[in-house]
Structure formats: structure tokens, C-alpha cells
C-alpha positions as CSV (number, residue, x, y, z in Angstrom):
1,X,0.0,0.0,0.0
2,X,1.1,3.1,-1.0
3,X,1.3,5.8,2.2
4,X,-0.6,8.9,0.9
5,X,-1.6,7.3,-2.1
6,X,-5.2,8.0,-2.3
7,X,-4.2,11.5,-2.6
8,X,-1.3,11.5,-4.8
9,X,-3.0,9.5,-7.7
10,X,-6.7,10.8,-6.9
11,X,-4.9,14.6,-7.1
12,X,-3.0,13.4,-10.3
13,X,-5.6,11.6,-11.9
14,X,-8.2,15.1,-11.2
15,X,-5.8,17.2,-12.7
16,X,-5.0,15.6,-16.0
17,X,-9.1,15.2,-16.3
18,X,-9.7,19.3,-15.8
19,X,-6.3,19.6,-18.4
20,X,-8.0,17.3,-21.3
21,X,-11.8,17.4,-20.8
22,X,-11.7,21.0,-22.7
23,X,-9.2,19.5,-25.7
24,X,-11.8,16.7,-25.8
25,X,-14.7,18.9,-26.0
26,X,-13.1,20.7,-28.9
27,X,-13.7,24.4,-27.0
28,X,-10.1,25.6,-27.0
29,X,-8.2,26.5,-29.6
30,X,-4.9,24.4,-30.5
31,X,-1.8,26.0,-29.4
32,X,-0.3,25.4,-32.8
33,X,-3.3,27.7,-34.2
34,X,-2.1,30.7,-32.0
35,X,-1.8,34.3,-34.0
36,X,1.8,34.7,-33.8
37,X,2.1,37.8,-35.9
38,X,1.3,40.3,-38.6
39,X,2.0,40.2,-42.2
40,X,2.0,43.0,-44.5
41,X,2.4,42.5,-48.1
42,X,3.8,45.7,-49.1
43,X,6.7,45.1,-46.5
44,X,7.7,42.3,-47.6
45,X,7.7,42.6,-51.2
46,X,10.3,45.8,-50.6
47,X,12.0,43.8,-47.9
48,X,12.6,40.8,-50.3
49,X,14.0,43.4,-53.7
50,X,15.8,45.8,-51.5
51,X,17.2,44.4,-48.5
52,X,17.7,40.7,-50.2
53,X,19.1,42.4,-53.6
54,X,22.4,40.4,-53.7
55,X,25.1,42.0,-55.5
56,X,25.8,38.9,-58.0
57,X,22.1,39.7,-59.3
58,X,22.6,43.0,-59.7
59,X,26.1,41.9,-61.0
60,X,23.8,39.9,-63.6
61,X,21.6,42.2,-64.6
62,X,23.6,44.9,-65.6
63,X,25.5,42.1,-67.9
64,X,22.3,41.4,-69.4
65,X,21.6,45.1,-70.2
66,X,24.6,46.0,-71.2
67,X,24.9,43.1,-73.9
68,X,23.2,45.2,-76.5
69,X,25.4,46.2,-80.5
70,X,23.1,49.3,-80.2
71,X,24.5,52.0,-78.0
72,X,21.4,53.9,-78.1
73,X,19.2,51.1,-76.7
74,X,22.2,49.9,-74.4
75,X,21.5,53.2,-72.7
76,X,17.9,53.1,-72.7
77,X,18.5,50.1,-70.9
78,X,20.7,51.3,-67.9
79,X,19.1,54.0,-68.0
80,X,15.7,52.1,-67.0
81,X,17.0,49.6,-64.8
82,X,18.6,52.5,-62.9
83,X,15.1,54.7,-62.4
84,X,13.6,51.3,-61.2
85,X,16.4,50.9,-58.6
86,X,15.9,54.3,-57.3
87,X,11.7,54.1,-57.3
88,X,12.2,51.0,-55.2
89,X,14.5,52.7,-53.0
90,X,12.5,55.6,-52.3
91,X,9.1,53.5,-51.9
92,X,11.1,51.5,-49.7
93,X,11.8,55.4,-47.5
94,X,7.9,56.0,-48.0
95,X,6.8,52.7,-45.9
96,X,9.3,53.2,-43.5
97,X,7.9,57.0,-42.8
98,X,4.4,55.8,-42.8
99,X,5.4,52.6,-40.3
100,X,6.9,54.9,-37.9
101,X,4.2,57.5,-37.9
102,X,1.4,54.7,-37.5
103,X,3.4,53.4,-34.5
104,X,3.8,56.6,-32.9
105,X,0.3,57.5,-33.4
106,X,-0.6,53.7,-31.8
107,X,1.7,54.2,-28.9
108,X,-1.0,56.3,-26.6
109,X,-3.4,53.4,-27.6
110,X,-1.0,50.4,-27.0
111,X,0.3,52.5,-23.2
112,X,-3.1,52.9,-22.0
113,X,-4.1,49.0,-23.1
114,X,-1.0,48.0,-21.3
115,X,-1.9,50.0,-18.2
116,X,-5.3,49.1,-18.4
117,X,-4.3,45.4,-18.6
118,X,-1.6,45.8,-15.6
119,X,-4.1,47.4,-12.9
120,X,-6.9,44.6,-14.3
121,X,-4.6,41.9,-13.1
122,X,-2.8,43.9,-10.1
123,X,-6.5,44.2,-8.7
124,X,-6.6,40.1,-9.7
125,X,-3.6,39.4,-7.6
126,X,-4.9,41.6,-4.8
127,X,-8.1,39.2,-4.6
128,X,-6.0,36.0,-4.9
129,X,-4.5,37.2,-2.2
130,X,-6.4,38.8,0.3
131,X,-10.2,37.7,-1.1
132,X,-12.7,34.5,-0.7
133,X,-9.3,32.7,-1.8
134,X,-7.0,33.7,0.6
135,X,-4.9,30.7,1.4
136,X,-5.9,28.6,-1.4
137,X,-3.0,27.7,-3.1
138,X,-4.5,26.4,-6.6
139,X,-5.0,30.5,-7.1
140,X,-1.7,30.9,-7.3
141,X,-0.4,27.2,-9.3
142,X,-3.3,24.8,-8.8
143,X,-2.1,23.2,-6.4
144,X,-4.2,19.6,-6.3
145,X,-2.9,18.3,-2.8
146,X,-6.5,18.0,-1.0
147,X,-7.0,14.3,-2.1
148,X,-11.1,14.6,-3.9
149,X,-11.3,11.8,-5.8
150,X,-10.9,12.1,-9.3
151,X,-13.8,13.4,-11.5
152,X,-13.9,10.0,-13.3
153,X,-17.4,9.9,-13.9
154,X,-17.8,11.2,-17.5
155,X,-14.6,8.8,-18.5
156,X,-15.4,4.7,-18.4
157,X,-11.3,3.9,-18.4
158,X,-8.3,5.9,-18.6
159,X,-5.4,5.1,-21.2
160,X,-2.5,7.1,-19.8
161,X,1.1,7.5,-21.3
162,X,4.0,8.2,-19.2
163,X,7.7,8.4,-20.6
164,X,10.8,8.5,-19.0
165,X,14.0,7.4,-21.3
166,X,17.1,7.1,-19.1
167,X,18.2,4.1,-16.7
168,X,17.8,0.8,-16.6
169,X,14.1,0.3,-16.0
170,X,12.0,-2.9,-15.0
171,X,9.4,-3.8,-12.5
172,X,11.0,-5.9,-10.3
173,X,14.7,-5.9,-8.6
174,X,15.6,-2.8,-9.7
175,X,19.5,-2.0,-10.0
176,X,19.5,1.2,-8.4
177,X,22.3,3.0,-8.1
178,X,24.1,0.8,-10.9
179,X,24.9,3.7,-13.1
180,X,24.6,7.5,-12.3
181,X,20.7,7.1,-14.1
182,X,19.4,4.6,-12.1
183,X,18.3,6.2,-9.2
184,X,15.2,7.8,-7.2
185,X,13.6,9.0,-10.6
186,X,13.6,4.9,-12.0
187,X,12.0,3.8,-8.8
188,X,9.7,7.1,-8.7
189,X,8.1,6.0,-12.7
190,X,7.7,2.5,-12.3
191,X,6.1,2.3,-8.2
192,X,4.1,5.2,-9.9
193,X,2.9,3.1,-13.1
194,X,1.7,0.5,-10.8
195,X,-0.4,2.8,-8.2
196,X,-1.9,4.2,-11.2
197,X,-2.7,1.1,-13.0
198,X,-4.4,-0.2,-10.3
199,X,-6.5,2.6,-9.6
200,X,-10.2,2.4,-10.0
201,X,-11.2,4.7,-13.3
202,X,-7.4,3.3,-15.4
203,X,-7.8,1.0,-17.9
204,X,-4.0,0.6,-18.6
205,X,-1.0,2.5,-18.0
206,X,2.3,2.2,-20.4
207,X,5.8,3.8,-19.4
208,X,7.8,4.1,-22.6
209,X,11.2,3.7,-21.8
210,X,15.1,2.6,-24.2
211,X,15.4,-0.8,-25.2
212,X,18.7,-1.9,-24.3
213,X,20.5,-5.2,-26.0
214,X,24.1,-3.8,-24.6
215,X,26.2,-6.9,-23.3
216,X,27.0,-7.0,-19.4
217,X,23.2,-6.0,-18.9
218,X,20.2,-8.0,-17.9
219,X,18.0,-9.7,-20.8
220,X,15.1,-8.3,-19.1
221,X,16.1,-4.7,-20.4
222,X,15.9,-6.0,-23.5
223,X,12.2,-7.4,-23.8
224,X,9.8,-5.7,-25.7
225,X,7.3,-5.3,-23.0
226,X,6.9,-5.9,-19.4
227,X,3.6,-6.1,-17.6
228,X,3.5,-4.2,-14.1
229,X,2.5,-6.3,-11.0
230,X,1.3,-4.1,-8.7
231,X,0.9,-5.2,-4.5
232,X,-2.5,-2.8,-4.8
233,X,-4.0,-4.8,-7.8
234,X,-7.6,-4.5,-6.8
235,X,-9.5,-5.6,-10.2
236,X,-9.4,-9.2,-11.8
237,X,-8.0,-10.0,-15.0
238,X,-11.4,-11.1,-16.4
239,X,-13.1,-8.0,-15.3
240,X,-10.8,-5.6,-16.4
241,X,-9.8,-7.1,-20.3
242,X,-7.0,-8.9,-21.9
243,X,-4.7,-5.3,-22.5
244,X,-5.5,-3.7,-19.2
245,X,-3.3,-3.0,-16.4
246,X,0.4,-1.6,-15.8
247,X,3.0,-2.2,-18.6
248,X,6.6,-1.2,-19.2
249,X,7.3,-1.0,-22.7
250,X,10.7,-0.9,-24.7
251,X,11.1,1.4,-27.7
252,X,14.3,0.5,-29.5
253,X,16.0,3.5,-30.4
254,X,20.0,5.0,-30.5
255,X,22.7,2.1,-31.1
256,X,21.4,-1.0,-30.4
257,X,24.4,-2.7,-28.6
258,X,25.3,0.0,-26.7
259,X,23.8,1.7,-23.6
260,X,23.5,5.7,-23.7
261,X,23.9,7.9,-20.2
262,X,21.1,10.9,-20.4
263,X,23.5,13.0,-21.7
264,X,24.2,10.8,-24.8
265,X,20.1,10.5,-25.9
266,X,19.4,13.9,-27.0
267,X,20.2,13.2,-30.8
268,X,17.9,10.3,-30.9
269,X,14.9,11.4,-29.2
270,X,13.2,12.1,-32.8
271,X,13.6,8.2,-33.5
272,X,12.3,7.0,-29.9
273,X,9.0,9.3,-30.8
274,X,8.5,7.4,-33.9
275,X,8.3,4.0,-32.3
276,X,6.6,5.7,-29.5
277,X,3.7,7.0,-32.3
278,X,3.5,4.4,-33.7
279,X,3.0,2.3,-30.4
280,X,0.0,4.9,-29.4
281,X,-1.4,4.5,-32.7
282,X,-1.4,0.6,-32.4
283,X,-2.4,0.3,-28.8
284,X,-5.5,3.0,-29.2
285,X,-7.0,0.9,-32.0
286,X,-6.4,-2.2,-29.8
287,X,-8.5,-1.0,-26.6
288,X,-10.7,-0.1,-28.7
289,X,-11.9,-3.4,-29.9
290,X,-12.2,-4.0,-25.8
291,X,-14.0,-1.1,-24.2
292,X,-14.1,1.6,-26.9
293,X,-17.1,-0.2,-29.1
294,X,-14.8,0.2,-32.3
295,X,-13.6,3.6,-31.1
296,X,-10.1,4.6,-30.9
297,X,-9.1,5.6,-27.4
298,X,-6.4,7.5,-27.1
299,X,-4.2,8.5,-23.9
300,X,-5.6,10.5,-21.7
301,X,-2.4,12.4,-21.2
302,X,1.5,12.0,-22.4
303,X,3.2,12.8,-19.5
304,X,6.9,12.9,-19.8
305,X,9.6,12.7,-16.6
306,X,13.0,14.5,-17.0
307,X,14.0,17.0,-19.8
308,X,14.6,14.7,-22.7
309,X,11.4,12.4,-22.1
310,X,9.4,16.2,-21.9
311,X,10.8,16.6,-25.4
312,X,9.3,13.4,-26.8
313,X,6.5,14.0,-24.9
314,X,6.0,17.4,-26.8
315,X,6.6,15.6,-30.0
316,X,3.9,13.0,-29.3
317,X,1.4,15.6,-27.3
318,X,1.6,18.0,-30.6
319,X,0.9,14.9,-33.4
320,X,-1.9,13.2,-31.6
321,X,-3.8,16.6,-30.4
322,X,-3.7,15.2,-26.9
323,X,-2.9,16.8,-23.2
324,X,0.5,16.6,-21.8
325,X,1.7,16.5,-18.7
326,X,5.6,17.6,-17.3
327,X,7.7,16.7,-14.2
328,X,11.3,18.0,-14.3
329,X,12.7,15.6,-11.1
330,X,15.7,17.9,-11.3
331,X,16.0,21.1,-13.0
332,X,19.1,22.2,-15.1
333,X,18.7,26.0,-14.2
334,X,18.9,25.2,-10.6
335,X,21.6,22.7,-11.4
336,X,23.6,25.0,-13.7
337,X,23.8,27.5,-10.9
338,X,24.9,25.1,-8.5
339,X,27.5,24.2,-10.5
340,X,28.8,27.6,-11.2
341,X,29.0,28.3,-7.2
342,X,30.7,25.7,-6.5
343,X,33.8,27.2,-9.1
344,X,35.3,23.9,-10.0
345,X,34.1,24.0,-13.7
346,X,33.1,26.8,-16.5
347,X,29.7,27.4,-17.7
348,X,31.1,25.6,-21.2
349,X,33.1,22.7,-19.4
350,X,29.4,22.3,-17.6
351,X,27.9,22.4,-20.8
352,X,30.3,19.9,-22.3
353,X,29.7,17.3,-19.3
354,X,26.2,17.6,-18.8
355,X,24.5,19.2,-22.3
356,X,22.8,21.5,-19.5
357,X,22.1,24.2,-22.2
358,X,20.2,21.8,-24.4
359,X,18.8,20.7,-21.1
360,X,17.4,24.0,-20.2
361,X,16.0,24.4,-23.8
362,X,14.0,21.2,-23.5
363,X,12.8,21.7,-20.5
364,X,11.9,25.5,-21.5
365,X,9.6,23.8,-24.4
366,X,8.2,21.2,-22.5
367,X,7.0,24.4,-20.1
368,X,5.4,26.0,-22.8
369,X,3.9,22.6,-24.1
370,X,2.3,21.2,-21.3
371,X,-1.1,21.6,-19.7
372,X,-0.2,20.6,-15.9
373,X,3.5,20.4,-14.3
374,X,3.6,18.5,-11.7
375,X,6.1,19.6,-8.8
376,X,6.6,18.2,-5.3
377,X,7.1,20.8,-3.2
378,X,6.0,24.9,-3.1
379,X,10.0,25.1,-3.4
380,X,10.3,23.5,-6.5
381,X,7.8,26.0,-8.2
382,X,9.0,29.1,-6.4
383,X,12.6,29.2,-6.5
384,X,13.5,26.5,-9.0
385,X,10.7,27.0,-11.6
386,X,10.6,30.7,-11.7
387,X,14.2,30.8,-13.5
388,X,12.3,30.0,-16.5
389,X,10.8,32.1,-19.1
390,X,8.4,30.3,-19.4
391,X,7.3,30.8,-15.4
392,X,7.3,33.8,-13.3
393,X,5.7,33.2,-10.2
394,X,3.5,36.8,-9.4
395,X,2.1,36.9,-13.2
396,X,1.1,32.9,-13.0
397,X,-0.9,34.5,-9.8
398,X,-2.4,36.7,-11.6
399,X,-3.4,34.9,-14.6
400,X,-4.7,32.1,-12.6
401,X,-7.1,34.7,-10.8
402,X,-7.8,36.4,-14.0
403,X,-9.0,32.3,-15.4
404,X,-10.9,31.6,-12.4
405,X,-13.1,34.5,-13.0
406,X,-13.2,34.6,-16.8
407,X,-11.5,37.4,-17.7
408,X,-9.3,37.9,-20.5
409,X,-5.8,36.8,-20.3
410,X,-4.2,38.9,-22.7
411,X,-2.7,36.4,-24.9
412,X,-0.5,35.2,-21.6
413,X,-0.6,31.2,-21.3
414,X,1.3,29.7,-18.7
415,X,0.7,25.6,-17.5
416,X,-1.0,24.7,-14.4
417,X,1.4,24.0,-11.7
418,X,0.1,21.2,-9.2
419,X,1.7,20.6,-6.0
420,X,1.4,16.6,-5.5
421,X,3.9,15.1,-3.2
422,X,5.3,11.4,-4.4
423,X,3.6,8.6,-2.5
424,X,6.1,5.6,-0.9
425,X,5.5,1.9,-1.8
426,X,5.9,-0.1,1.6
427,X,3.8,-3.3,0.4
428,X,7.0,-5.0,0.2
429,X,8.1,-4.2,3.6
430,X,7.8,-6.8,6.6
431,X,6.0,-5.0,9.3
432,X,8.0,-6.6,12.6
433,X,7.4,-3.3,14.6
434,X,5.0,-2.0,17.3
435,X,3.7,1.2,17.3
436,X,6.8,2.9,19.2
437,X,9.4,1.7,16.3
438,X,10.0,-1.2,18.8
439,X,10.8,-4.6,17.1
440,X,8.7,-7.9,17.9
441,X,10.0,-11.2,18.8
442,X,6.9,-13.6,17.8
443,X,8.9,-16.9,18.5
444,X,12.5,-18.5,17.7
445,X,15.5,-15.9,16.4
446,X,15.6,-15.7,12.9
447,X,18.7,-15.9,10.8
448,X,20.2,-12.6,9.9
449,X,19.6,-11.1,6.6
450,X,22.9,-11.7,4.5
451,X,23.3,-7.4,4.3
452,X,23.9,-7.2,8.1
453,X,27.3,-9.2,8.1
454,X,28.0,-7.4,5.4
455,X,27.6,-3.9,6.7
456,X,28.9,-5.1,10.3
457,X,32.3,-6.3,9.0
458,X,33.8,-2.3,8.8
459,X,32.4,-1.8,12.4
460,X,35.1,-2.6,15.4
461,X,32.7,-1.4,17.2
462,X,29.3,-2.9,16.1
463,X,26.9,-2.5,19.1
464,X,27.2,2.1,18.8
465,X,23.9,3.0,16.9
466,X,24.3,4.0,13.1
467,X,24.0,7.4,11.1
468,X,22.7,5.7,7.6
469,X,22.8,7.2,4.2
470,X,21.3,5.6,1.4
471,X,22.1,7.9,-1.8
472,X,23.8,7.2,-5.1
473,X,27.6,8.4,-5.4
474,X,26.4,11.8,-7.0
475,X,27.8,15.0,-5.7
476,X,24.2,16.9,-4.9
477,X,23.6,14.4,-2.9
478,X,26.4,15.7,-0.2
479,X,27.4,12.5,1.0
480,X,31.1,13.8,1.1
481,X,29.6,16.5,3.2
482,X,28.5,13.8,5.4
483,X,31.6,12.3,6.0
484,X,33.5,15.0,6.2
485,X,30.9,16.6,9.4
486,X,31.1,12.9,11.0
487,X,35.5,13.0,10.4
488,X,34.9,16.4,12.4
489,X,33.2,15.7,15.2
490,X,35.1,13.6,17.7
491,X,31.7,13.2,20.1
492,X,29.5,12.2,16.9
493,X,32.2,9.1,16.2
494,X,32.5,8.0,19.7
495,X,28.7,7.8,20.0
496,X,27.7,6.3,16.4
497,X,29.0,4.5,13.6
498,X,28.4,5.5,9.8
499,X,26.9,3.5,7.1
500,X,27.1,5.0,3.6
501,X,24.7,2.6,1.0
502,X,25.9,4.3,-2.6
503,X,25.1,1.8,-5.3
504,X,26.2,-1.1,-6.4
505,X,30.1,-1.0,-7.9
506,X,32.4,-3.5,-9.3
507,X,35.5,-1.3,-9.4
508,X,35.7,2.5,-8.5
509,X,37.6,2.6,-12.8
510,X,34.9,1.2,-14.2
511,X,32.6,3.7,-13.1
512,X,31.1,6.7,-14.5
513,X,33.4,9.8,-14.3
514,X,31.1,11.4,-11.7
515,X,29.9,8.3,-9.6
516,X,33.8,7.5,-9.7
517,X,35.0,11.3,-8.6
518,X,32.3,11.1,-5.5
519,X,33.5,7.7,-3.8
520,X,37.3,8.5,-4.4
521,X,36.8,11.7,-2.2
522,X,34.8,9.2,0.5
523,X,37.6,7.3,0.8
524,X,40.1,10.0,0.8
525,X,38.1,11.7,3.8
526,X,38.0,8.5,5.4
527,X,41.6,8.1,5.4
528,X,41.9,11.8,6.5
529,X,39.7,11.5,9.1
530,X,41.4,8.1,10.0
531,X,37.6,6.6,10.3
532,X,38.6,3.3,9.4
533,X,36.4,0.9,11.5
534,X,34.1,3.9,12.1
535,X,32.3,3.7,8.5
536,X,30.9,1.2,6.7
537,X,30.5,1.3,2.9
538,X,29.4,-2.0,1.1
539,X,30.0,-2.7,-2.4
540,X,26.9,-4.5,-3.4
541,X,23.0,-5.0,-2.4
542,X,19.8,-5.7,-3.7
543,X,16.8,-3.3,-3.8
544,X,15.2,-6.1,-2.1
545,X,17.5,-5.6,0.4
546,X,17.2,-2.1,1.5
547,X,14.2,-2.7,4.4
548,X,16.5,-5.0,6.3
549,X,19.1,-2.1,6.1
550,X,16.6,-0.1,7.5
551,X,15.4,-2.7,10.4
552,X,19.6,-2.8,11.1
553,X,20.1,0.8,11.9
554,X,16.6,0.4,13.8
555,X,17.8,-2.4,15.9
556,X,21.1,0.0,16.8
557,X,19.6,2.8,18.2
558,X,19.7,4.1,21.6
């Protein structure tokens, strides 16, 4: 069961409903059909003979009018093309005088609309903020964190789409902490797959992820598609149809015998979205036949997870004509200028390691794309999205009052930002505690799990209680910080020991550049620090694992 999941996937599952009934009902205009300009004929045509008159044509042209036995007409000629040269010229002169006097005589118009418009929408964000609404964030972002459940009722089943492209991703023992992309955001997309594929009002639920045939990796991340078993399955097989229910599923796309880090995908996203179309395409006609009486049914959203899955997701939203949906996870703005403070790298060394400017541009489109974006935390939306120009914080206020009521907007758009904080899958976890964090003894002692002896080994002291960190070898994660405030304080080591759980590694030289960098300095600090018996930091464990690390530093505590 997922803690807080009734509210995380009734508050998702509301939002992308109030984001794709009106695309549905055909009452708002596409965004691709937007007025993005004026066009004047006149302009252009001088534009396009005076300003774009190369000098090899004119070069041309006089050859052509000079190539005449008669001097007489030779002249004529010249004489001609020169007039024409200087009537263009001087029309050209003309349209510029009358553009500039038509926008100075539409400058007192255009101030007072612009003032007009700015006092509108200050007195807006004076009621959103001290009116009937005071307090309500989902004036300010629609935030969707009070847990209704979802306006299902006009919709039978739910097809939904999510995407997220990096990693090595399957349902069951994941490798977290493998490879720098194998982390929180894996475990985050597939526990969230499987909540939302068993709740009531989904029909089925595919995360389109790489298909990866590398050597040294598991077979699994190579099949085509993986069904989802969730531990909150609530509906029957029978019931629910052939198709239905939670489903990873493989898109071949990039080399096919190698494996690509995030920053190594970006130039084949275009081919991923034409497997990924073509998947859509197949799988809408095939529910169809189920529960749509011969209808297509199409996702209900395309909701892509991290900056290059936002780009496909874009791709896929704008070909089908359907919603889509955006998490960021970790933003490259706000990773850019942490970076830059830290001074060990340029902004274009940054760039070269991490492609954080083509990054930043995705995840700018996928802002301007997207009907909801999901954040975690008021944070998130405050300080790390409002460094994009797509997001300002006080003018998403305002046009969020100015919606509510049904005023006009002024051309502005800007997505709905929803505050939904991730849920946490404990289903797998044996529950051998009482209320007070105590641990039972119902009958004979057990035999250790295999991860205790392993952890214990670096201990000479085993019985002090533990600090624990469990965190891939990535530097914002801080775990050098850790170490280096545990190496510091002389009290803190005689009273605890430290476990540090960062992956799983073979050899620190076969590891990613960054992973690598991170777990040298651990050691180094360790050997500064002379912690050596004081720290523990296993090589290898399972994600199965992890609870009975928990229940260890549980059973050392004070």
C-alpha cells in the first residue's frame, strides 16, 4: 500500500481530467493555431528586392543590359534599370515614414491597453491574495494536494502515457544505483505506473522507456514489453480485459548494442518518438476493440519525466492533439547555478559534461507545451521553476485569478502548476514493529539477513547505533559532506558508527566519471579522518534488500 496514495493519484488523476476534458470537447483553440504575428504584403515585397538584392544579381543584370550592339538602346536600358532601382528605394523610404508615424500615433493606444491590462490583473492578484481565496493555493499554481477523488465519472477507463527514457528500468529488482541514471527518478516511474494502473477509473498504463540489448546488462532490459505487478491490484484480470493493467514498454531506439547515459540520448529522441507513435497508434485501436465499441481511445495524457522524455513528450502531445503533462525531477537551471557556485568547472566545461544548455531548452519547451506540471514541493515552483521564461511566479498568480473568474488573459498562457507530493511503496516491507518503532519477537530468532554481516564487517565497534545514508555516489547528494561533518566531530564518532549505502560497484575505474570522482573523495576523507572501522560502505545489495538495512540501523539505536 502506498502511504498517501489515495491523494497523490486521486490529485493526479483530477488534474490531467480538468487539463484534457476542454481538448476533448473541442472548445479551446490548439496552441499550434495561435496568432503569432502580422504580415503585410507591401513590406515584404520591398524587404525581399531591397534588403535581399544580392550583388551577384545586380552583377547579372547589368550584364544582361549591357549586352546590347546598339549603344542607343544599351543606354535606354541602364538608363531604365537605374530609375527602377531608385523608385524602389524611395518606396522603400515611403513605408518606413508611414510605419513609424502609425506606430507613434498607436503608442498612446497600446500604453493605456498595457496599463489598463496591468491594474486589471494587479486588482486580480490583490483578490487572490487577500479575497474568498486567501490561502488557497490552486489560485496561485493549482495546487491539487486536498485528495477529492478524481472526476472519473464522464470517463469509463483511462489510457495514460507516461515516458521517461534514461536508466535501466524494469518492474522488479531494480539496479538502483548501478549507473549514475538509475536512481530515485527509476524507482519514482515504475512504483508510480503500478499505483496508477491499479486505480479504479485506469484501464492501462504504459511507461515508454530505451530498449537496451548492450552486453553486461540483464536480458530483461531488453524485452519488448513488461507487464506491471502491482501489490495494490484490486480488479481481476477477467473484469478488467485482456490489455488492461500496468506495462513497461521498450522502444528501440539510438545504437542497439550500446547503452546511452542521459546526456548521450538527446540526438535520438526524434527516433524514440516514432516508435513511440506508432506504439500509441497501435495500442489506441487495440482497446478499442475492448471497451471503446470500435472507437479509438487515445491516452488520456502523455506525460513525460525528466527534460529529454518532456521533449518526446511534446513531439507525441503535438501529433496526436492530446494533453501533456511535465515533471522536471531535477531542473538544469537550478543545477547550472549550482555548478557555477561551486567554481570547479566553467559554464562551457558544464555544458560539455552535462548538455545543460540543451537541457534547459528542453525543459523550456516542454513548459510552454504542457497543460499541468507536476512539482513536489511549493519550493520546487517558487525558487527552481521561476528561473524560466516560461514561469514567473507573481504573473502565473495573476493569470490564474484572472482564469478563475473569466476574464481575459491577454494572450499570456502559462501551464498549471500542481503541488502533488510522491507517495512511498511499503507493500513489500515486513511489518515486525510495534507502534513505538519497537521490534517484535513472535517466536525463535531468525537468521540474519545476509546485508547485516556485510555492513557489520567495517564496524570494530558494532553494538554504537548508526547514522545511515542511502544515496547514489552523486555529488548533490552531499554524502562527502556527510563524511567530512562525522570525520569532524570527535563526540559524533565515539557515539555512532556510519553507514554509507551508494550503489552497487564492481571497481571505483569502471565507473562513471562522476559516480567515480564522488566515492574517491569518501575514501580519501575516510583516510583523512582516519575513520577506518568507524564507517561502513558496502559494495553491493539488492533493492530487495534495503528494508532490512533499515530494520539494522533500527535495531542500533539508543
Amino acid at each position: 500500500k502506498m502511504v498517501g496514495n489515495d491523494n497523490w493519484i486521486n490529485s493526479y488523476l483530477d488534474a490531467i481530467l480538468d487539463a484534457g476534458k476542454s481538448a476533448v470537447g473541442g472548445d479551446r483553440p490548439s496552441l499550434l493555431l495561435r496568432e503569432r504575428g502580422h504580415f503585410s504584403p507591401a513590406r515584404y515585397f520591398v524587404e525581399e528586392v531591397i534588403t535581399g538584392y544580392d550583388e551577384t544579381d545586380l552583377y547579372k543584370t547589368w550584364l544582361r543590359a549591357n549586352a546590347m550592339r546598339s549603344p542607343q538602346e544599351r543606354n535606354t536600358r541602364l538608363e531604365n534599370m537605374t530609375w527602377r532601382i531608385w523608385n524602389l528605394a524611395r518606396k522603400k523610404k515611403e513605408l518606413e515614414k508611414e510605419e513609424a508615424c502609425r506606430l507613434l500615433k498607436r503608442h498612446p493606444e497600446t500604453e493605456k491597453t498595457r496599463i489598463d491590462a496591468t491594474a486589471d490583473m494587479s486588482e486580480d492578484l490583490f483578490e487572490g491574495e487577500k479575497g474568498e481565496d486567501a490561502g488557497d493555493p490552486s489560485v496561485a499554481y493549482g495546487d491539487s494536494t486536498t485528495g477529492v477523488s478524481p472526476k472519473t465519472s464522464s470517463v469509463d477507463k483511462l489510457y495514460i502515457v507516461l515516458i521517461s527514457l534514461h536508466g535501466l528500468v524494469r518492474g522488479e529488482n531494480m539496479e538502483l544505483g548501478r549507473d549514475s541514471d538509475t536512481g530515485g527518478q527509476v524507482k519514482y516511474v515504475v512504483e508510480f505506473a503500478k499505483a496508477l494502473s491499479s486505480s479504479p477509473g485506469v484501464y492501462r498504463v504504459d511507461l515508454l522507456t530505451r530498449q537496451i540489448l548492450a552486453p553486461n546488462f540483464d536480458r530483461s532490459y531488453g524485452e519488448p514489453a513488461e507487464m506491471l505487478v502491482s501489490t495494490t491490484f484490486k480488479n481481476s484480470k477477467q473484469e478488467k480485459g485482456e490489455n488492461s493493467g500496468g506495462y513497461i514498454i521498450r522502444i528501440p531506439f539510438g545504437p542497439r548494442d550500446m547503452y546511452l547515459t542521459k546526456e548521450r540520448l538527446w540526438p535520438f529522441i526524434q527516433e524514440f518518438v516514432d516508435g513511440a507513435l506508432s506504439h500509441i497508434v497501435r495500442m489506441s485501436k487495440t482497446i478499442s476493440e475492448e471497451i471503446g465499441c470500435g472507437h479509438p481511445v487515445w491516452p488520456a495524457v502523455i506525460h513525460g519525466h525528466y527534460a529529454s522524455a518532456g521533449i518526446a513528450a511534446t513531439l507525441l502531445s503535438g501529433a496526436l492533439n492530446l494533453p501533456m503533462a511535465f515533471t522536471g525531477h531535477f531542473l538544469g537551471k537550478d543545477k547550472l547555478e549550482g555548478l557555477l557556485k561551486q567554481g570547479r568547472q566553467s559554464r562551457e566545461e558544464i555544458n560539455m559534461t552535462y548538455k545543460i544548455m540543451r537541457r534547459i531548452e528542453a525543459e523550456e519547451l516542454s513548459l510552454d507545451a504542457s497543460e499541468i506540471v507536476i512539482a513536489s514541493t511549493r519550493q520546487e515552483i517558487e525558487e527552481q521553476w521561476n528561473l524560466y521564461d516560461g514561469f514567473e511566479v507573481i504573473l502565473a498568480r495573476k493569470l490564474r485569478a484572472r482564469v478563475k473568474r473569466g476574464a481575459n488573459c491577454y494572450g499570456r498562457y502559462m501551464p498549471r502548476m500542481v503541488i502533488i507530493p510522491p507517495g512511498v511503496e511499503f507493500g513489500h516491507i515486513i511489518h515486525d514493529f510495534d507502534i513505538d518503532g519497537e521490534e517484535e519477537n513472535h517466536g525463535p530468532a531468525s537468521e540474519d539477513p545476509p546485508i547485516w554481516s556485510q555492513i557489520m564487517r567495517f564496524f570494530t565497534n558494532p553494538r554504537k547505533p548508526m547514522i545511515l545514508a542511502v544515496a547514489r555516489p552523486y555529488p548533490e547528494k552531499n554524502i562527502t559532506t556527510l563524511v567530512k561533518a562525522f570525520g569532524e566531530c570527535r563526540p559524533l564518532r565515539e557515539l555512532a558508527n556510519l553507514t554509507l549505502i551508494m550503489g552497487n560497484r564492481e571497481a571505483i575505474s569502471k565507473m562513471h566519471n562522476t559516480s567515480a570522482s564522488v566515492l574517491t573523495s569518501v575514501l580519501t576523507l575516510i583516510d583523512e579522518y582516519d575513520l577506518y572501522g568507524q564507517v561502513a560502505y558496502p559494495k553491493h545489495h539488492k533493492h530487495s534488500e534495503v528494508p532490512d538495512i533499515y530494520r539494522l540501523a533500527t535495531r542500533t539505536k539508543v
